[in-house]
N, C-alpha and C positions, 0 to 999 in steps of 0.2 A: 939853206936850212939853218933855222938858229937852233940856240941851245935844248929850249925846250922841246922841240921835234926830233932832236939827236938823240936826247934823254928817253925819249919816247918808243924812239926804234930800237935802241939799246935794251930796253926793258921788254920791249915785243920778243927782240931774238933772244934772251934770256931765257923767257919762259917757253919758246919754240924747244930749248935748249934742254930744258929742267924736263919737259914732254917727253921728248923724243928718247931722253935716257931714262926714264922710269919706265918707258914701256918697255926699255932693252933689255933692263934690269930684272923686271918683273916678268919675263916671260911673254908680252902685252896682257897680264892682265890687269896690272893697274894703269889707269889714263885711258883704257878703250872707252868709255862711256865719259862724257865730261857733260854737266849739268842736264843729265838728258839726251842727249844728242852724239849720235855715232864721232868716234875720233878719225879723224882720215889725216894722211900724209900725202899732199899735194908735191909730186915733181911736173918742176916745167924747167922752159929750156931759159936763161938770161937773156935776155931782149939788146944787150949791147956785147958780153962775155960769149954768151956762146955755152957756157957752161952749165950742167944741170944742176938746179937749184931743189931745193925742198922745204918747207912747209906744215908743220901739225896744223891743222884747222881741225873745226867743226861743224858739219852735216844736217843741217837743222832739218831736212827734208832727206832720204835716206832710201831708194826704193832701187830696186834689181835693173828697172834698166835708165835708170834718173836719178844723179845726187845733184844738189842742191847746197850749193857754196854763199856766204853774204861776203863780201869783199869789205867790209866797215871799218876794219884797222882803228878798230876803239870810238870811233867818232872824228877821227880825225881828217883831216880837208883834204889830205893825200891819202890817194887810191893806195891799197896796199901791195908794195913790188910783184909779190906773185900774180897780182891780178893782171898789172900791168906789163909782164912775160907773158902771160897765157892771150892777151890781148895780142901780141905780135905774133907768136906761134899759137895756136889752141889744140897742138898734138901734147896732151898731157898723159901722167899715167898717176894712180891712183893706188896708195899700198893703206890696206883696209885688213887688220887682224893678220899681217904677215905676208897677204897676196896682194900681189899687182898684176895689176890690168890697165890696157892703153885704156883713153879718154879723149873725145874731142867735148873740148869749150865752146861756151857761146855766152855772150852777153843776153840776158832776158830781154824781149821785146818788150813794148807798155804791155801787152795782151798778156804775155806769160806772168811778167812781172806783179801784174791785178791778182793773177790767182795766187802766185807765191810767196809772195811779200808777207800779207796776212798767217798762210802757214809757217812764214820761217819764226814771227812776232810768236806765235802762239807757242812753240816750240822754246824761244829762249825772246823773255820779252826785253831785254837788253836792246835787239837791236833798232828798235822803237826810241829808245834813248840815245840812240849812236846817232841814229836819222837827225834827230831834233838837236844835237852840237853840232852838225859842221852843214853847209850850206849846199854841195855836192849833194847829188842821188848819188847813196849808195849804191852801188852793182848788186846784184844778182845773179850768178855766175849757172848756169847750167852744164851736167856733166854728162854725156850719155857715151855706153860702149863702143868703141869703134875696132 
């Protein structure tokens, strides 16, 4: 990893950091809504540690028995860790406005991906710009209740 990717993830987990304590802060209710798009706290298990990790992200697609995760990590060439923990385990759990509930992962097929992709763009068109820096297909991470 060079500097500028060190930099990178240090800033990522920063703001996971600044997240997670304004919602604590506030009761959740400031940060539950980010540009539009439901706030979720993604737990999955560490792919080497073993330990459970978590995650603030954003939900661009948000429905009762389907969430809708982008794995983009800003545009950058490396998948984002959580994505690649849920890739080894896909037993996830999802804490949304203070409740959690188990989740199984799935990587989006071409099929799913065709229809979700466009929804997640139209939802936060950022991740249209993330596509076009790094040369990786971003993931699309699929959530449903288990």
């Amino acid at each position: 990893m060079d500097a500028r990717q060190a930099f990178a993830d240090m800033v990522m987990k920063s703001m996971n950091a600044v997240h997670k304590t304004a919602l604590a802060l506030s009761g959740g209710r400031l940060g539950r809504d980010v540009m539009g798009m439901t706030a979720v706290e993604l737990h999955t298990t560490g792919r080497t540690s073993g330990t459970r990790r978590s995650a603030m992200l954003t939900a661009p697609i948000y429905e009762s028995d389907r969430v809708v995760l982008i794995a983009s990590k800003g545009g950058d060439d490396r998948d984002p860790d959580w994505y690649r923990n849920l890739v080894t385990d896909p037993h996830v759990e999802l804490t949304v406005a203070g409740t959690t509930r188990p989740m199984l992962a799935h990587t989006a097929d071409a099929a799913e991906r065709a229809e979700l992709w466009p929804r997640a763009v139209a939802a936060y068109a950022g991740y249209a710009d993330y596509q076009r820096r790094t040369t990786r297909e971003i993931p699309v991470v699929v959530l449903t209740p288990r």
